[in-house]
Structure formats: C-alpha cells, structure tokens
C-alpha positions as CSV (number, residue, x, y, z in Angstrom):
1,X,15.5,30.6,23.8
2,X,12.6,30.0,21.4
3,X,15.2,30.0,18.5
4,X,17.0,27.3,20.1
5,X,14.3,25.0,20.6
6,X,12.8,25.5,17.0
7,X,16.1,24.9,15.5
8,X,16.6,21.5,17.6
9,X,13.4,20.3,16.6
10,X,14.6,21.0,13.1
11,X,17.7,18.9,13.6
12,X,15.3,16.1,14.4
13,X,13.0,17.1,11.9
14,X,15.4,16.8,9.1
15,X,17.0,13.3,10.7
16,X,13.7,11.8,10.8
17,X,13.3,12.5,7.2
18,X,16.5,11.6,6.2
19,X,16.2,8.0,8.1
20,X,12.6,7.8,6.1
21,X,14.0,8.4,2.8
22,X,16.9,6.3,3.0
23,X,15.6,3.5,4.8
24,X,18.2,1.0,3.4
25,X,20.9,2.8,5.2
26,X,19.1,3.0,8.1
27,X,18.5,-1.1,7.9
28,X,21.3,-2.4,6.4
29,X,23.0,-5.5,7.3
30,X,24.9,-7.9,5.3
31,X,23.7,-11.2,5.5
32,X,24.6,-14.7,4.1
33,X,20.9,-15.7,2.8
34,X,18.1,-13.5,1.8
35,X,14.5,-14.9,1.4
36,X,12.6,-12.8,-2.0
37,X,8.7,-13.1,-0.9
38,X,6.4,-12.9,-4.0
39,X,2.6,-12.0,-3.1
40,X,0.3,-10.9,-5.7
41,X,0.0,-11.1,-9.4
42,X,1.2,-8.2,-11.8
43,X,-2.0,-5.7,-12.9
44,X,0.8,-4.1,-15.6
45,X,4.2,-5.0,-17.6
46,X,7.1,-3.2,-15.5
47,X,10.5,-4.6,-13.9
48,X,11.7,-4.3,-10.7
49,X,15.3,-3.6,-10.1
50,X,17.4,-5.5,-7.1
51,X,20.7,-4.3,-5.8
52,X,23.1,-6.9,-4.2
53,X,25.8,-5.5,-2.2
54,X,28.7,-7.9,-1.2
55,X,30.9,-6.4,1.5
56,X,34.0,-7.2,0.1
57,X,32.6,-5.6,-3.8
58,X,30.8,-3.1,-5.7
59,X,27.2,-3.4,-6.4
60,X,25.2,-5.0,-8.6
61,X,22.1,-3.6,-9.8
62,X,19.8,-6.5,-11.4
63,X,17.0,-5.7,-13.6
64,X,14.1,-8.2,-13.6
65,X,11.4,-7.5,-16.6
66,X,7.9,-8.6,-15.1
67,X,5.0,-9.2,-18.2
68,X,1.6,-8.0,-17.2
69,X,-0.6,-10.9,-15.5
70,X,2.0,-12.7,-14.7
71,X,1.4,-14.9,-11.2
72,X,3.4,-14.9,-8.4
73,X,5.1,-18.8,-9.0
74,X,6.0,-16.8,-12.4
75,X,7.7,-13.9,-10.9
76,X,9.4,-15.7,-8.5
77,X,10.9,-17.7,-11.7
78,X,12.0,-14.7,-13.9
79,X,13.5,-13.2,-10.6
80,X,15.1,-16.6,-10.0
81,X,16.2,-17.4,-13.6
82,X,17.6,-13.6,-14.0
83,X,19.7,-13.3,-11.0
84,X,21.6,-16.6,-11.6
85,X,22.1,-15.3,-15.1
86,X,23.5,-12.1,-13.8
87,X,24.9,-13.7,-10.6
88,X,26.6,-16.3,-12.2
89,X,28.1,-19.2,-9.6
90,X,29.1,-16.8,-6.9
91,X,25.5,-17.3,-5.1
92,X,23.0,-20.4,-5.0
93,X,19.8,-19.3,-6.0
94,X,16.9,-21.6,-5.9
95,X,12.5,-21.2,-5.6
96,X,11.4,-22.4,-2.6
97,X,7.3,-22.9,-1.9
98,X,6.5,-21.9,-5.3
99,X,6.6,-18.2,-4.6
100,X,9.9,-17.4,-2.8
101,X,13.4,-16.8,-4.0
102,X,16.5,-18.0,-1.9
103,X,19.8,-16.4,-2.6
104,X,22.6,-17.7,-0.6
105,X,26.4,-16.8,-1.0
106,X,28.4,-19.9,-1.4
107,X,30.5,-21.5,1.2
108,X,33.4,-18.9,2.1
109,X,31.6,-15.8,0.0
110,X,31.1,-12.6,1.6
111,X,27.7,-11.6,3.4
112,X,26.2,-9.3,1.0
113,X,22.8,-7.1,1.8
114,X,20.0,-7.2,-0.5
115,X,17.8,-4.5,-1.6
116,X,14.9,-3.3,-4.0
117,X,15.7,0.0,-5.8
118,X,13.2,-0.1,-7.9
119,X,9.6,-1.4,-8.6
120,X,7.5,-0.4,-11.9
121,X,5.5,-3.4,-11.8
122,X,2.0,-2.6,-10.4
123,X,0.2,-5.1,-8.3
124,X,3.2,-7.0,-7.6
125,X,4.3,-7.4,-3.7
126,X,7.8,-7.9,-2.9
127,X,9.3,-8.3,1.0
128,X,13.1,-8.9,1.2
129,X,13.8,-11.1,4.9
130,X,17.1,-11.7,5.9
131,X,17.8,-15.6,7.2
C-alpha cells in the first residue's frame, strides 16, 4: 500500500515539475495582440530572444541585441525596430507609453502566442500580457 501512495505522489511530483519547467505550454494561448512591458534599465550588454508562434505557421525566433545602460524607452525601441525588421508587414508593431511594445496581427492574420525564450540582458524586466 505504501508503494502505491509513494509512487502516486511521484506522478504528481514529476507533473508539477514538468508544468514548472515548461510553463509556456502550460499558458499558452494564441492571441491577436500582445502588450511587451519594459521596466528597468540594462546593468550589462546581452539580447533577449522572443518567439512568435502563429497558429497557422512555424515559429519565429527573434533575437533582440540590448547594449549595456540602455533605458527602458530604448529597449522598447530596439525590440520595436527589430521585430518589424524580422516581422515584416504581417504584424503592426508600434511603442505605446514610451516603454511598451504592441504587436498586433493584421486584419484577417492568425492569432499567434508570444513568448520569451531567452534573456541575457541583466537588469532588464520584461512581462509579456496578452490583450
């Protein structure tokens, strides 16, 4: 009986950790407009690395170099300026308050999900909201 419990309380051990480490799979869903909050200014050069996943595509990974001391109005430009250039005309992509990134899909585009995969760039605070 003993056995039993401790191996179901494994099973949920090892769920709980697997929810934990992946917690874009355990979040994800697609929207059509995704808010990129800066906060902070970078304490060292490094890049932070977005992934846009359009339902009806493969995904793009989207590497944005961020320079040490750069402010957050800064960031949110080089994030801004790299997507569209990666992006091209399938999304609008705009600052909005100085500090935040908007990327919409265009009229008739597919909902996509948005997500960081990577963050190098010390000091730098990043929240992703769906709209």
């Amino acid at each position: 009986m003993r056995s039993l419990q401790r191996s179901g309380f494994i099973r949920a051990l090892s769920l709980a950790v697997l929810i934990l480490a992946c917690p874009a799979l355990a979040l994800a869903a697609p929207s059509n407009k995704w808010r990129i909050q800066v906060s902070s200014d970078a304490d060292s050069d490094g890049v932070v690395v977005f992934r846009v996943a359009p339902t009806d595509a493969a995904p793009v990974d989207i590497a944005v170099q961020v320079p040490k001391d750069a402010r957050e109005n800064h960031i949110a430009r080089l994030i801004r300026d790299t997507l569209r250039a990666r992006l091209g005309d399938r999304y609008r992509i705009e600052i909005d308050d100085g500090e935040d990134v908007l990327l919409k899909k265009h009229y008739g585009g597919a909902d996509f999900d948005l997500t960081i995969t990577q963050k190098t760039a010390a000091g730098v605070r990043i929240t992703l909201d769906r709209e």
